[in-house]
Backbone as XML, in Angstrom:
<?xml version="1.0"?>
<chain id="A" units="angstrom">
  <residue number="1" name="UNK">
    <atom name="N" x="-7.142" y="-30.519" z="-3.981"/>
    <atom name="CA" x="-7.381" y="-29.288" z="-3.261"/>
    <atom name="C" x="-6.122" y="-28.844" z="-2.521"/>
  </residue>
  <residue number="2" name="UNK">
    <atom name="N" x="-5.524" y="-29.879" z="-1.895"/>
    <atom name="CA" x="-4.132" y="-29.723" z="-1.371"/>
    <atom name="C" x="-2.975" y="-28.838" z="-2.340"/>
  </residue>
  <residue number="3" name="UNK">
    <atom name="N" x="-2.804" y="-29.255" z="-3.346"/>
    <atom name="CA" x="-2.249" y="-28.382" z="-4.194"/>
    <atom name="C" x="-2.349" y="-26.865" z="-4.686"/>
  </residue>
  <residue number="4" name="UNK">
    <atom name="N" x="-4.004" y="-26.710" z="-4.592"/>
    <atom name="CA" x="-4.415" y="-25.569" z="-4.923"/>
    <atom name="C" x="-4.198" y="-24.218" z="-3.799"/>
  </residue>
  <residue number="5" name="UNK">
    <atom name="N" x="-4.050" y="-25.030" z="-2.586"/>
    <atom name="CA" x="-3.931" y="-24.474" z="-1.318"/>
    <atom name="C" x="-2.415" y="-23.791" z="-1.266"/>
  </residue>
  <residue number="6" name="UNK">
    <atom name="N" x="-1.429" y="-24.863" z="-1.687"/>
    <atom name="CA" x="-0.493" y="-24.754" z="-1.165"/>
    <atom name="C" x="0.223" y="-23.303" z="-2.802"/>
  </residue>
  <residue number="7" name="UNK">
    <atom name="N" x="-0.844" y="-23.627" z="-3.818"/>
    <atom name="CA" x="-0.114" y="-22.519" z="-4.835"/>
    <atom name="C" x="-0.379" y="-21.256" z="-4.316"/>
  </residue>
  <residue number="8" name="UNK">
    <atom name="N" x="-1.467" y="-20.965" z="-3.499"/>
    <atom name="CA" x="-2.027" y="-20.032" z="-2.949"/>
    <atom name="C" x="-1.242" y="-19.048" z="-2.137"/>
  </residue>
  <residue number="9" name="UNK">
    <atom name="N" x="-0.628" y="-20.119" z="-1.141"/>
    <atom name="CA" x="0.225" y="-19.367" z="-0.097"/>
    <atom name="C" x="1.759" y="-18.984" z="-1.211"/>
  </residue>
  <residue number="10" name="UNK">
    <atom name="N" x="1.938" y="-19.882" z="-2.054"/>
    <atom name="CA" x="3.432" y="-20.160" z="-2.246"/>
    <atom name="C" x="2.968" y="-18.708" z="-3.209"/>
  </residue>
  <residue number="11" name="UNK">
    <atom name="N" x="2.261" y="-18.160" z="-4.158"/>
    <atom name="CA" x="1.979" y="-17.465" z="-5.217"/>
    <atom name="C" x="1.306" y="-16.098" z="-4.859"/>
  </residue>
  <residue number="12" name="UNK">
    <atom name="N" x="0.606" y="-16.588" z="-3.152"/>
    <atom name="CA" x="0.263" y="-15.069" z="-2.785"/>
    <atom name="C" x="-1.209" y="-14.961" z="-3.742"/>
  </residue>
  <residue number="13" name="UNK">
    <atom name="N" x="-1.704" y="-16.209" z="-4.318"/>
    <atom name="CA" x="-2.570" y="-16.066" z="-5.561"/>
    <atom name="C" x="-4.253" y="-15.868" z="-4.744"/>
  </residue>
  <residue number="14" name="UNK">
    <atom name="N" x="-5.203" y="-15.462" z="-4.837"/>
    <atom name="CA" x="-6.597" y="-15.164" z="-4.470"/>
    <atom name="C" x="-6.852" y="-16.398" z="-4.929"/>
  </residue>
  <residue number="15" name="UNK">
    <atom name="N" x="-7.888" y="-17.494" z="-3.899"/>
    <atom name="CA" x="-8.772" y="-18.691" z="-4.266"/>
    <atom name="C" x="-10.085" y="-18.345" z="-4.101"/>
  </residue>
  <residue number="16" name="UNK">
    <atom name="N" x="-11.027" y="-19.066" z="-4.601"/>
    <atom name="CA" x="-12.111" y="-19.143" z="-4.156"/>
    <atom name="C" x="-12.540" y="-20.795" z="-3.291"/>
  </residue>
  <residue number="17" name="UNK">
    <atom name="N" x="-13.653" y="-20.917" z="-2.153"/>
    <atom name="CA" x="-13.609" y="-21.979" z="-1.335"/>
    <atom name="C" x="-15.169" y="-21.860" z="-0.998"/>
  </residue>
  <residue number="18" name="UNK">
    <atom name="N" x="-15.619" y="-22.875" z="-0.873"/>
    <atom name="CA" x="-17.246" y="-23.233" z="-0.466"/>
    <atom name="C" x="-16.945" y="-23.605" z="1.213"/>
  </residue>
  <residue number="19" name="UNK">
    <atom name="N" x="-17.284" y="-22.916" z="1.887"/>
    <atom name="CA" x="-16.938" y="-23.502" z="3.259"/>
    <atom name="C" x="-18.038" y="-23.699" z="3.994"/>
  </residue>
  <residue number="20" name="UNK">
    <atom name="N" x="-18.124" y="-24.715" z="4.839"/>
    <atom name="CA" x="-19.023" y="-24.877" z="5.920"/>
    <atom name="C" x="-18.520" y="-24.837" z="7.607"/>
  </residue>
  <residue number="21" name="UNK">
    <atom name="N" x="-19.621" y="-23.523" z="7.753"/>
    <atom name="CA" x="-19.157" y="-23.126" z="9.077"/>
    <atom name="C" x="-19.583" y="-23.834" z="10.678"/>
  </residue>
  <residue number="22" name="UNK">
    <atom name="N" x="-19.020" y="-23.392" z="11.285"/>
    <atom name="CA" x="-18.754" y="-24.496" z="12.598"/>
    <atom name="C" x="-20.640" y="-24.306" z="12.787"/>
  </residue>
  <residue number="23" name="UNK">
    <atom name="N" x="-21.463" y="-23.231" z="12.358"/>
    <atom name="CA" x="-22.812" y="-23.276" z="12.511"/>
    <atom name="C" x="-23.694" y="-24.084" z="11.662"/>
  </residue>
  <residue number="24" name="UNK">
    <atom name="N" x="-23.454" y="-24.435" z="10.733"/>
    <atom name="CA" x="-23.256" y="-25.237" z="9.330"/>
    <atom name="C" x="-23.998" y="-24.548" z="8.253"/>
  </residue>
  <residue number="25" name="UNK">
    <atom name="N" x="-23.785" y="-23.112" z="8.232"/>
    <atom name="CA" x="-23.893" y="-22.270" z="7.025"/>
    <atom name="C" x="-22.959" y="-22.481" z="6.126"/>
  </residue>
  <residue number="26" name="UNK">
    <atom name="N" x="-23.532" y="-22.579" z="4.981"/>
    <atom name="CA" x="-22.222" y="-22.788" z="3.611"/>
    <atom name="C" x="-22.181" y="-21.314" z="2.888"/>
  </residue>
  <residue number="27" name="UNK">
    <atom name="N" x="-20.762" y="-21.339" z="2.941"/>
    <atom name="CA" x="-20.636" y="-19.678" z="1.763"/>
    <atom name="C" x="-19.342" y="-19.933" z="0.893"/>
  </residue>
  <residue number="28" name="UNK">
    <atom name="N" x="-19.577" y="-18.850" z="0.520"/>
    <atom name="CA" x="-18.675" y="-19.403" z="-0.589"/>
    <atom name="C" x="-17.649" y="-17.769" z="-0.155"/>
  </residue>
  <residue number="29" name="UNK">
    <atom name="N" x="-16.192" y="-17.863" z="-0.469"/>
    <atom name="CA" x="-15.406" y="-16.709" z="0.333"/>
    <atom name="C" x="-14.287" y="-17.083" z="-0.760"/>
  </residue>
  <residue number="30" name="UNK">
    <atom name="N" x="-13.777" y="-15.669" z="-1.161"/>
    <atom name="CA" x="-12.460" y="-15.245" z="-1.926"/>
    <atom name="C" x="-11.253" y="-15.092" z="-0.614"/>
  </residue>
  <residue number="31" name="UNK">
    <atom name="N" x="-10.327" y="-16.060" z="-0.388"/>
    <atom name="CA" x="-9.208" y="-16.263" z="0.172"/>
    <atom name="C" x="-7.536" y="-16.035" z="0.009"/>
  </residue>
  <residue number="32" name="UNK">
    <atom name="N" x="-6.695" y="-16.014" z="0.533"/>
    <atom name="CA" x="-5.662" y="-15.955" z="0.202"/>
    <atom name="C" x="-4.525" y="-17.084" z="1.097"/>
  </residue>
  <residue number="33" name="UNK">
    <atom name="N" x="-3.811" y="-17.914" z="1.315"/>
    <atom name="CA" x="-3.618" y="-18.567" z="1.975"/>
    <atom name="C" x="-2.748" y="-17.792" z="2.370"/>
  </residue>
  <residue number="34" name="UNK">
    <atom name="N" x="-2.354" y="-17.793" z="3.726"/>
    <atom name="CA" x="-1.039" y="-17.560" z="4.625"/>
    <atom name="C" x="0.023" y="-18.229" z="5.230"/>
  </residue>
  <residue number="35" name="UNK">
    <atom name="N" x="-1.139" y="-19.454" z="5.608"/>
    <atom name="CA" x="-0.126" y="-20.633" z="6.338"/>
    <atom name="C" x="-1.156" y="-22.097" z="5.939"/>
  </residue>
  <residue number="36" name="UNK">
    <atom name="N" x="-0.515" y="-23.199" z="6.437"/>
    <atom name="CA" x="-1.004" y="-24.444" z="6.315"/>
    <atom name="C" x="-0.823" y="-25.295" z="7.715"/>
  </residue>
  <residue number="37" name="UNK">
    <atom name="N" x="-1.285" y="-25.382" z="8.584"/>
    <atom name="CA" x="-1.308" y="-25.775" z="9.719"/>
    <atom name="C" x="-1.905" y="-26.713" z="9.993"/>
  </residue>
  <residue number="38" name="UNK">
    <atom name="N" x="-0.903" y="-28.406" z="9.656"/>
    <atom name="CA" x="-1.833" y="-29.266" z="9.999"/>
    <atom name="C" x="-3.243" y="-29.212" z="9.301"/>
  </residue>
  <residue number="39" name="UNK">
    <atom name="N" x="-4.331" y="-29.231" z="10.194"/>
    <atom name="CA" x="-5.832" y="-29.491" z="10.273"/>
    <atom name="C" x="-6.516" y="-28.313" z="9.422"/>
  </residue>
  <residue number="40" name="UNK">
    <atom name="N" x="-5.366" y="-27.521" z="9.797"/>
    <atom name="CA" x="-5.942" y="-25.656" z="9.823"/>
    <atom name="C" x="-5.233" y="-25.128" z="8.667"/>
  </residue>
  <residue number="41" name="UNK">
    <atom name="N" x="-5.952" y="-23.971" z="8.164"/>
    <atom name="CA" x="-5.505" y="-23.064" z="6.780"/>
    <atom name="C" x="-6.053" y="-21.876" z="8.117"/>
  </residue>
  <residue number="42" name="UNK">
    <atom name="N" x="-4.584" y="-20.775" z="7.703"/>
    <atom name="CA" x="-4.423" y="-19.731" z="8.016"/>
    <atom name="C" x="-4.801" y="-18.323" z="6.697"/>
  </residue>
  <residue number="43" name="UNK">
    <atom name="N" x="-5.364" y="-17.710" z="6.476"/>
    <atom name="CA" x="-5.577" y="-17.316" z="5.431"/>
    <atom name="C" x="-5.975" y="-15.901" z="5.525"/>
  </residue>
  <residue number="44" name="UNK">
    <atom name="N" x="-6.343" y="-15.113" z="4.470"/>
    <atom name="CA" x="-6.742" y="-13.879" z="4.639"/>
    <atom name="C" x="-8.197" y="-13.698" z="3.996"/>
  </residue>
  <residue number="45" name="UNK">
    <atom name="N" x="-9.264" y="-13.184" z="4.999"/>
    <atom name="CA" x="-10.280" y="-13.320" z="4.282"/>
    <atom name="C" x="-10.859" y="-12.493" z="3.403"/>
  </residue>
  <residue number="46" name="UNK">
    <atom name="N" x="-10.704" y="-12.327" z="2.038"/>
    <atom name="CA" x="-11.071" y="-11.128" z="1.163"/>
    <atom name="C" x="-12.713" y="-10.503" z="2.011"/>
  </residue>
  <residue number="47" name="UNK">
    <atom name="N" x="-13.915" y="-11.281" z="2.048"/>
    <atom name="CA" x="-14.995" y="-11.435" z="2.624"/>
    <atom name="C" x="-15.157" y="-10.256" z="3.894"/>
  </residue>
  <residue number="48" name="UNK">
    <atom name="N" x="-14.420" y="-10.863" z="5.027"/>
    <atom name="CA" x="-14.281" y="-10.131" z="6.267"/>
    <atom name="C" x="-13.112" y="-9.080" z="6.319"/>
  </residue>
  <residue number="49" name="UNK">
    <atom name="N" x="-12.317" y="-8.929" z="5.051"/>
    <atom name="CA" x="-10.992" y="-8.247" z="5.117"/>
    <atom name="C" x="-10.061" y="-8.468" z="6.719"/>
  </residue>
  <residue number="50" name="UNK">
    <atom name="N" x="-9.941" y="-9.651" z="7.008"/>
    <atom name="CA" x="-9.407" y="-9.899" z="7.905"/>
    <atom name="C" x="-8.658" y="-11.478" z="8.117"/>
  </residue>
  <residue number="51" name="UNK">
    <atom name="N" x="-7.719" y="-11.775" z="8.880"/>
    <atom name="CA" x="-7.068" y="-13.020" z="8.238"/>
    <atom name="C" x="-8.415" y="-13.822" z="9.354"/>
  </residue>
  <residue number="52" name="UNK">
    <atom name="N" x="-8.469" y="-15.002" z="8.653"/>
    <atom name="CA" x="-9.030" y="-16.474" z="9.599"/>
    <atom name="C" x="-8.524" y="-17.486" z="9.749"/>
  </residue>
  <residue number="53" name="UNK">
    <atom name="N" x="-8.896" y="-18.351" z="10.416"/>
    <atom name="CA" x="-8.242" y="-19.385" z="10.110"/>
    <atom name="C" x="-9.282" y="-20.562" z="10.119"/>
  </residue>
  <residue number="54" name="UNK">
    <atom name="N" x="-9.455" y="-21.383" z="8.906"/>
    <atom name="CA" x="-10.106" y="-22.238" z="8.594"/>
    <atom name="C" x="-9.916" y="-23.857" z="8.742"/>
  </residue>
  <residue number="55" name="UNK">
    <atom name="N" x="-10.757" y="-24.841" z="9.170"/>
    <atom name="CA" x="-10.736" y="-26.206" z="8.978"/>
    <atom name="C" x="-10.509" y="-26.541" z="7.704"/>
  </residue>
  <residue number="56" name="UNK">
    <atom name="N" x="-9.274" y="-27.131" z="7.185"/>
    <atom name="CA" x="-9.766" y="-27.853" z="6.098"/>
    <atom name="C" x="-10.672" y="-28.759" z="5.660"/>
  </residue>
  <residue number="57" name="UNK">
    <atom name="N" x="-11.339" y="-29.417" z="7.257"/>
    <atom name="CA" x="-12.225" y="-30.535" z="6.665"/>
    <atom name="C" x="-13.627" y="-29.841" z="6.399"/>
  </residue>
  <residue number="58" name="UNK">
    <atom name="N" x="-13.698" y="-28.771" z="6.458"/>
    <atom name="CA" x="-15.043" y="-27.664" z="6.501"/>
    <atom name="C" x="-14.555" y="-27.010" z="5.142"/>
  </residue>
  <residue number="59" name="UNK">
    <atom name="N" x="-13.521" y="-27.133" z="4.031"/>
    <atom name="CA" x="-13.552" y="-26.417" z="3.154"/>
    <atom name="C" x="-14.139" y="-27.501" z="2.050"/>
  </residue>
  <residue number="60" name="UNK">
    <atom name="N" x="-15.361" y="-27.240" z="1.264"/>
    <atom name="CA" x="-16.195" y="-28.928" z="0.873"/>
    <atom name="C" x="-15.159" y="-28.619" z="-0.610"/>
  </residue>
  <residue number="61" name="UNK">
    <atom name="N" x="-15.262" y="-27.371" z="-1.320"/>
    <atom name="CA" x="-14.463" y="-27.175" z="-2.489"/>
    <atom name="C" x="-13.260" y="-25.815" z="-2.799"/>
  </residue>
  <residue number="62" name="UNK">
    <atom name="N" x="-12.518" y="-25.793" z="-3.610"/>
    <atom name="CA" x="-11.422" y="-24.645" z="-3.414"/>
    <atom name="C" x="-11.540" y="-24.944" z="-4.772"/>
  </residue>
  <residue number="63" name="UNK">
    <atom name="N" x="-11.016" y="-23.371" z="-5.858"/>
    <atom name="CA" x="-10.972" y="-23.314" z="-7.224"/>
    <atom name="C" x="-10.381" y="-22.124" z="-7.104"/>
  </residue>
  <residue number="64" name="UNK">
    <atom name="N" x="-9.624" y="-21.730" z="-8.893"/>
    <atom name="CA" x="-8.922" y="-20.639" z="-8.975"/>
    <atom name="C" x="-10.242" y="-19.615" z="-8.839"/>
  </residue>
  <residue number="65" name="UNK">
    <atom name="N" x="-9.726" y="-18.034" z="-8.419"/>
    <atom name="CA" x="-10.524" y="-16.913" z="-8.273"/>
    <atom name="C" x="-11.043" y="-16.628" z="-9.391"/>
  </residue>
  <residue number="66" name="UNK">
    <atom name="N" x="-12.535" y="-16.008" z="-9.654"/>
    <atom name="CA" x="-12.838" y="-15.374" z="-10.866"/>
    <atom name="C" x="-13.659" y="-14.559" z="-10.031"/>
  </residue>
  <residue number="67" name="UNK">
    <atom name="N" x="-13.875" y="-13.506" z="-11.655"/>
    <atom name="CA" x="-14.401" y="-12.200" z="-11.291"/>
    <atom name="C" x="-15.791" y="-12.315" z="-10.560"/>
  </residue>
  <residue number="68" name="UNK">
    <atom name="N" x="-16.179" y="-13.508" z="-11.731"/>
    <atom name="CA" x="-18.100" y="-13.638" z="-11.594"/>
    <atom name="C" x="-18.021" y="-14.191" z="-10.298"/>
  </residue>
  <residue number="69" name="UNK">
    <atom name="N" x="-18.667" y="-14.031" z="-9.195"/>
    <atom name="CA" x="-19.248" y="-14.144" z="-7.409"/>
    <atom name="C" x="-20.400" y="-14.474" z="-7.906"/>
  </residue>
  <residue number="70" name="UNK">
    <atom name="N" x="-21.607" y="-15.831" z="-6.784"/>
    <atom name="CA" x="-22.627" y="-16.052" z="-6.475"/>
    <atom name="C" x="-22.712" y="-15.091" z="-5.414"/>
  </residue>
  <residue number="71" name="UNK">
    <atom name="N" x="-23.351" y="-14.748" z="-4.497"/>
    <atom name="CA" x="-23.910" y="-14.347" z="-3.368"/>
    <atom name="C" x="-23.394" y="-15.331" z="-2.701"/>
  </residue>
  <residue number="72" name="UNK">
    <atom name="N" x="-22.848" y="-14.703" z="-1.333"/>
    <atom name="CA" x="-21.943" y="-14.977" z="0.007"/>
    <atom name="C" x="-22.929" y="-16.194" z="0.226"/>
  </residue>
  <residue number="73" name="UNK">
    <atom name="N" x="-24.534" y="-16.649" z="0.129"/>
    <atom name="CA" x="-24.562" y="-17.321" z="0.752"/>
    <atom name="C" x="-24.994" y="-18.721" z="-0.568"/>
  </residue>
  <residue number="74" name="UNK">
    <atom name="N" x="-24.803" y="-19.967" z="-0.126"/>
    <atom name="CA" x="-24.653" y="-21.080" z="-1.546"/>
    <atom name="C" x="-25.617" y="-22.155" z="-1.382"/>
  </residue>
  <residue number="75" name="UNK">
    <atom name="N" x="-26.953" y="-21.949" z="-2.148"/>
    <atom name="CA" x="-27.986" y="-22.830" z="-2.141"/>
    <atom name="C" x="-27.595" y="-24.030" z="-1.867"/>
  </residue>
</chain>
């Protein structure tokens, strides 16, 4: 996942990520990385159109972007 992160920022490339939030809702969010901070991913959130900044230990999976989306929220 580390790798995939870091092509992200270096490539400017769109990821996709299953995240679990500090409430412990899981969604799934189209990303862009910005920075790598330690603990923390700095990123841009396609989702909220706004940058966030995320736990990595709250990101459970990361994969390249595709067109096909589940619904924001992930059984």
């Amino acid at each position: 996942m580390e790798s995939l992160l870091n092509r992200s920022k270096q490539d400017k490339r769109k990821i996709d990520v299953i995240y679990l939030s500090h409430t412990g809702e899981i969604t799934q969010r189209s990303i862009r990385v910005v920075d790598v901070r330690g603990h923390y991913i700095v990123a841009f959130c396609y989702d909220r159109q706004h940058v966030r900044t995320f736990r990595k230990e709250n990101i459970l999976s990361a994969f390249p972007h595709t067109s096909k989306r589940r619904d924001k929220g992930v059984s």
